[in-house]
Residue, then its C-alpha position, 0 to 999 in steps of 0.5 A: x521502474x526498475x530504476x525506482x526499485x518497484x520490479x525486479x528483473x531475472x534472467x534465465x536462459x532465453x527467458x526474462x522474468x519481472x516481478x514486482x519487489x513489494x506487493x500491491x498491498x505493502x505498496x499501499x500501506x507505504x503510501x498510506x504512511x507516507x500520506x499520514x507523516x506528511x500531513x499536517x493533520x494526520x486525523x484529516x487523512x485518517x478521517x477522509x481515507x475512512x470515509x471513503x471506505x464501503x461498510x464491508x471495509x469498515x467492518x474488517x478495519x474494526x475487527x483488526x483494531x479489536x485484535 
């Protein structure tokens, strides 16, 4: 994974720390982006993630598309 730049590695001492590089959520976005650019219709995508969504997830996309 470090090879794919997902972790990185540090080294203190005796102790040796792996974090991820991006977080979970940035990740996700990435793939979400990836997904939408490489379809052929990014309104299928967009229609097919939305409906997957539980009715609490609807309501925050809502509110973030109204800010």
């Amino acid at each position: 994974m470090e090879g794919k730049r997902l972790i990185k590695r540090e080294r203190r001492s005796r102790i040796l720390t792996i974090s991820p590089v991006r977080s979970r959520a940035v990740t996700a976005a990435s793939e979400m982006s990836r997904a939408l650019r490489d379809s052929e219709d990014a309104r299928e995508v967009l229609m097919s993630f939305v409906g997957s969504l539980k009715d609490e997830e609807i309501d925050l996309l809502r509110d973030f598309v109204r800010d």
